[in-house]
N, C-alpha and C positions, 0 to 999 in steps of 0.2 A: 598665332599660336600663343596661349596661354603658358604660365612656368611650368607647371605640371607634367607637359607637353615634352620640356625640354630632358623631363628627371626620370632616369632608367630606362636610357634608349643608348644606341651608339648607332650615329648617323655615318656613313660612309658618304662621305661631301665628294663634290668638282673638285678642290682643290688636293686631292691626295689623303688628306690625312682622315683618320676615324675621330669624329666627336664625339665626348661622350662626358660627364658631368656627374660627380660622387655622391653630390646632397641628394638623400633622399625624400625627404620633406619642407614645401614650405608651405608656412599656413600666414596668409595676410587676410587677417579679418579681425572684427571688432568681438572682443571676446575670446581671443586666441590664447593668452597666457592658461585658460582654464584647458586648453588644451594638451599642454604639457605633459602634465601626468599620463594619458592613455597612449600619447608618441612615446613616451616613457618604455610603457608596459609593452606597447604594442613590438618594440625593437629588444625586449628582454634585458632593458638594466632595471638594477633594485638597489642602488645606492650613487645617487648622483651630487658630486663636488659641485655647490653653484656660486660664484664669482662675479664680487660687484664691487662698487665703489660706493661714497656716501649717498649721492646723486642718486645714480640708478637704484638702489638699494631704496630709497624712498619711493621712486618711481613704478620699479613693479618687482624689486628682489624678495622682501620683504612680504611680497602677497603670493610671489612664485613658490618660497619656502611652507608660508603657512597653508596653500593648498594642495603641495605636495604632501605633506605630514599628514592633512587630511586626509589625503586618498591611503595612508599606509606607508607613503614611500618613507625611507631613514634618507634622512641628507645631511651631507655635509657642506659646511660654508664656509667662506672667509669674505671678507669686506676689508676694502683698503679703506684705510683712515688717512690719507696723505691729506694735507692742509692746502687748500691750493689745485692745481690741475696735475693730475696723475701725468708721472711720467713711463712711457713702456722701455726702460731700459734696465740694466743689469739689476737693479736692484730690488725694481718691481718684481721681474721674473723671480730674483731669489730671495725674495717676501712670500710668493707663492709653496715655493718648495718648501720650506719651513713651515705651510701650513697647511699643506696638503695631507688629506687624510687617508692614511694605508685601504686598501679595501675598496676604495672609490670607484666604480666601472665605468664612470661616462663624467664628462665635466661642462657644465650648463654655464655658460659665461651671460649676463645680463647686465646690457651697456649697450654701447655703440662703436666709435675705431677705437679706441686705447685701449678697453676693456676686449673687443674679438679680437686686437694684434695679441694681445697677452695668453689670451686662452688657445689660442691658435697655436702658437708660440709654445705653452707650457704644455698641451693637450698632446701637441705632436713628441715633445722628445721624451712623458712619460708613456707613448705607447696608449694613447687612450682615444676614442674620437668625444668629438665634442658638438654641442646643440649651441645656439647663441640667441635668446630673447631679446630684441632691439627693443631700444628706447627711444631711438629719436632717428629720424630718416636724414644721417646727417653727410653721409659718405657713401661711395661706393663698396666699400672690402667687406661686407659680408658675407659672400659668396665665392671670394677669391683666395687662393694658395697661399697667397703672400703674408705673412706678418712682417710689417715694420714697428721696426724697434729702433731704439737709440743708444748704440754700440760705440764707447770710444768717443761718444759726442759727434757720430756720425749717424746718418739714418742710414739705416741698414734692412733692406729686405731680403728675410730669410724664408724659401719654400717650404711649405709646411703641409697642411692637411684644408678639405672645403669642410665646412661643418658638417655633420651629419643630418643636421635638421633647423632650420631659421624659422623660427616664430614670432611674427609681428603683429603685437597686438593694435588698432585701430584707435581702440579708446586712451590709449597708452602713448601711441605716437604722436597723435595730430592735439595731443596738449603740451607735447615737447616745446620749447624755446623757440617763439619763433627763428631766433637767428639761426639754430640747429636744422631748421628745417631748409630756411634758406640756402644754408649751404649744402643741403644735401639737394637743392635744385640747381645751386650753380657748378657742383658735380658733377650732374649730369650735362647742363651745357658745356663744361668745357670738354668733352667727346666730339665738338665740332674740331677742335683745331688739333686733337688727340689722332679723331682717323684722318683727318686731312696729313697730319707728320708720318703718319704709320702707310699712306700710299704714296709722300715721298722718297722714303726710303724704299719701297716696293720698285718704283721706278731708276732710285739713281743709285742703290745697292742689291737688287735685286731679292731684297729681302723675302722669307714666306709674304702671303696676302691671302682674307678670304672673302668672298665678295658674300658669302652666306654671314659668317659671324660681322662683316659691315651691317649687312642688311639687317640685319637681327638690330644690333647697336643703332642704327640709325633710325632704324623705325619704331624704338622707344622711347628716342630721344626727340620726337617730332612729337608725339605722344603727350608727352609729358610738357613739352613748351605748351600745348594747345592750353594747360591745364594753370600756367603760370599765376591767373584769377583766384581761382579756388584754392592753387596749393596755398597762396598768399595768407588768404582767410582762413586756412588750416582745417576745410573740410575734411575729413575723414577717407573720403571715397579718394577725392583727387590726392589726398597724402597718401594714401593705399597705392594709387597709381605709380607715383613717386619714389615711393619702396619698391616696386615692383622694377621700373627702373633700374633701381641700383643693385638689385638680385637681377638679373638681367645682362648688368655690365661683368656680373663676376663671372657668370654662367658663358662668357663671351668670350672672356680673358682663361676662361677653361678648356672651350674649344681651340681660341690660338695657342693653345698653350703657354702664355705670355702676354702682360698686360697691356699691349700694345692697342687692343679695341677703346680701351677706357683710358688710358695713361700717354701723354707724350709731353711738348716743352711745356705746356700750363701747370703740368706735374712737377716740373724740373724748377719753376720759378719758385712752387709752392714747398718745394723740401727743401732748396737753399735758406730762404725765408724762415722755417722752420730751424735749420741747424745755426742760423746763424741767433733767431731769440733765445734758446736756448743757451749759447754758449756766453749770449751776454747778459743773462739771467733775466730775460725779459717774458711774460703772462704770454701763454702760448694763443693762436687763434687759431680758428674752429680751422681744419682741411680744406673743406669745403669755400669758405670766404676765401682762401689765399688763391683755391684754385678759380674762382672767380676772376678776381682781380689778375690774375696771371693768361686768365683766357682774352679779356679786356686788351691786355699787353700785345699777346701775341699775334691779334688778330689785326692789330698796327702795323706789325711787321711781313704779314703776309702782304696787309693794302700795299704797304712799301715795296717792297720787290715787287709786286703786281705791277706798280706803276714807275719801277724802274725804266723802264725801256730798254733792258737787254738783249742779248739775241745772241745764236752762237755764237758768232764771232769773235761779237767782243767777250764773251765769256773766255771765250779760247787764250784771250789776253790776257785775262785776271792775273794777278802777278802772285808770286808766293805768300802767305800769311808770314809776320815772323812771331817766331815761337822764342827769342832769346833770354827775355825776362820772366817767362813763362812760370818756371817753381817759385820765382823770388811774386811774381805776383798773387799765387794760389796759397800760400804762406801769408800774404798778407790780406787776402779775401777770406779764405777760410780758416784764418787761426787755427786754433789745436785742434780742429779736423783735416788741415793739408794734408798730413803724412799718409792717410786713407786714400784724400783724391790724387795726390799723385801715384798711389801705386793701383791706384784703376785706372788711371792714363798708360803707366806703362805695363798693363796686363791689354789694356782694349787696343791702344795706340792708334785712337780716332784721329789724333792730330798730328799723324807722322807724314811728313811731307813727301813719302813716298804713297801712302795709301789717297793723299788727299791730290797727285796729280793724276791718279786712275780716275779719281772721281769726279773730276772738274772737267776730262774728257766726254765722259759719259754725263752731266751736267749739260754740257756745249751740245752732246748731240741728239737728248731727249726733251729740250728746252722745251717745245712744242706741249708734251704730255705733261710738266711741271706747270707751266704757265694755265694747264686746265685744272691744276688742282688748288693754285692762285685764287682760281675765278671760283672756285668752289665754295670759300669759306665766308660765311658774314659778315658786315660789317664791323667796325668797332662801335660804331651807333648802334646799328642792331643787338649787338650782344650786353651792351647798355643797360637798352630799353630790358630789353628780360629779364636781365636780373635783380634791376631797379623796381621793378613793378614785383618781382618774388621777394621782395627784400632782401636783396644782395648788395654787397658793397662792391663800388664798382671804383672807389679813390682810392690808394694804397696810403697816404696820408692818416686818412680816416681812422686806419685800424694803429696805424705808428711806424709804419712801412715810409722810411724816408727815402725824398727824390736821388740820392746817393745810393740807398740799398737798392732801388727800381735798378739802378746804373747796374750795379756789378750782379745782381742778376740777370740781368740781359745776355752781360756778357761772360758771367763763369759757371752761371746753374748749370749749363751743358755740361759739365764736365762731373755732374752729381751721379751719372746714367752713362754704360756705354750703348747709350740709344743715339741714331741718325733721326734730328727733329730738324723744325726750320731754323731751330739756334745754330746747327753746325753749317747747316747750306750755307749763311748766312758769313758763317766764318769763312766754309770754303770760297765763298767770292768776293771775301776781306769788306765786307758791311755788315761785320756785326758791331765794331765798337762805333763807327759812324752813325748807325739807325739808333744804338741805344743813345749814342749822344744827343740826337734829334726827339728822341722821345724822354728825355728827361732836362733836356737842355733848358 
């Protein structure tokens, strides 16, 4: 199936629930932004707010305005001028309010994640929908609910609105940065170890699961490795594919209703990472590279427990975690974002020693159906080789990601999500600070 395929239907699935996906337009083709204007008319706005940054705005904001004017349209605009990498938090949002124009019917956002978290974000709470021109195939969220933002010096995602229409232009993307591109194919591989954590929680919480939105997800993401060559070389077609992909993941995370087809621990390495350069005022990097390097990480830990040698029994053994230093440690891991993570600890209470003896029961006694989702996931050589050959960074060093932050990543990112990944299994059977000691020891 094609995207098209997926836009203005609602499927009544096996698993219960009705699918169904808000975007009503996406155009992935070479020549696309000239399309704008007629999705414009063709949906009945005649004054659209368009939103960029320096970047983008050179990219294709800039030729988006002057062909809109041509056709007739009135548009309004603003462009961040931030020095530096745009940050999506309180400030940005109310830089936008301040210069939003009364009368605006639709808000065209032109960028990639910072620039669709923000328009997502400000499109939703002035009651407006919003179109999103990409610039670079760098991320998944162009297609997804979610804006994150940076709240309190915490990342924060808030539900929001799917655009109403994603246009990606060909000529436009596949001149992007190669490193942008890169990460938006290490993105997409990290979806192995994404649905690999989202069918253990199916298993050992019993969580929703859909074996249609896996299948969807998995077989784009098989797709797109095939394509690792070309997207490399920044062909067009295979970058198109690639985009597609990631309009695909979001369209995925719509029918779960929840990000879980696309998002799991490789997410959770990549937002600790994130709040923690931020709060030490360090150059942000690209999503996509962190989630890279975070799928690299985690797929260590899967090999690990794969080649643990557990079995019920001894599972049944496992002895309590202790949790006593617990705030005095999350205070000193997440500085002036703790007061955040502790009180989604005690709103989720993943690691209440009563929830976590239910779950080491039921651990001991689906071991069998765990241990096949073990064998499921690829290697860490595998997952390497692919993102090395797409230019992906696969050293956490590399980017400034020290053997110490690898550490408390391992071991506190879980607690960024109250999502069940292999970080918390890991806890529940007291190997998560030992495996993270092994892998950064």
């Amino acid at each position: 199936m094609g995207i098209a395929d997926y836009l203005g239907h609602t499927i009544q699935c096996e698993c219960g629930k009705q699918h169904t996906v808000e975007i009503q337009t996406v155009e992935i083709s070479r020549g696309a932004l000239e399309e704008v204007a007629d999705i414009l008319k063709k949906d009945g706005f005649k004054y659209p707010f368009v939103v960029s940054d320096q970047n983008t705005y050179r990219a294709a904001g800039q030729r988006l305005v002057a062909q809109l004017e041509e056709q007739g349209i009135t548009v309004g605009s603003h462009m961040f001028r931030t020095e530096g990498d745009l940050v999506p938090d309180e400030e940005a949002v109310g830089e936008l309010l301040l210069n939003f124009e009364p009368g605006c019917d639709v808000i065209v956002g032109v960028g990639s994640g910072t620039i669709n978290d923000l328009v997502r974000f400000f499109s939703h709470r002035v009651g407006l929908p919003y179109y999103i021109a990409a610039t670079a195939p760098s991320m998944d969220g162009y297609a997804s609910t979610g804006a994150a933002l940076i709240v309190n010096r915490l990342k924060t995602t808030y539900t929001c609105q799917m655009p109403r229409a994603i246009v990606a232009d060909l000529d436009v993307l596949s001149t992007a940065p190669k490193e942008m591109i890169a990460a938006g194919f290490c993105d997409v591989v990290g979806k192995y170890t994404a649905l690999a954590d989202w069918r253990l929680s199916a298993i050992i919480n019993d969580e929703y699961y859909c074996d249609r939105v896996v299948d969807i997800m998995r077989t784009s993401l098989e797709q797109t490795v095939a394509l690792k060559d070309d997207i490399a070389e920044g062909k067009p077609d295979a970058v198109g594919k690639l985009m597609e992909a990631l309009v695909l993941a979001g369209i995925s995370m719509s029918y779960a209703g929840n990000s879980r087809p696309a998002s799991g621990s490789e997410h959770h390495l990549s937002h600790f990472w994130e709040i923690r350069f931020l709060l030490e005022s360090k150059p942000a990097l690209l999503h996509g590279t962190k989630v890279g390097i975070g799928t690299v990480l985690i797929t260590r830990l899967y090999q690990l427990l794969q080649g643990a040698g557990l079995n019920s029994e001894s599972i049944r053994q496992v002895s309590c975690p202790q949790r006593e230093n617990w705030e005095e440690e999350i205070h000193r891991t997440y500085l002036a974002a703790a007061p955040e993570v502790i009180a989604l600890e005690e709103s989720a209470q993943k690691n209440d020693l009563r929830n976590w003896e239910q779950r080491i029961r039921v651990i001991a006694e689906r071991w069998p159906q765990i241990l096949a989702v073990l064998d499921s996931v690829p290697s860490d050589h595998e997952i390497e080789t692919l993102l090395t050959t797409a230019g992906g960074v696969v050293n956490p060093a590399e980017v400034g990601i020290s053997a110490d932050l690898v550490r408390q990543a391992l071991i506190y990112a879980k607690e960024v999500r109250p999502r069940y990944t292999i970080l918390q299994l890991l806890w529940d059977l007291n190997l998560l600070v030992p495996y993270a000691e092994r892998l950064t020891g």
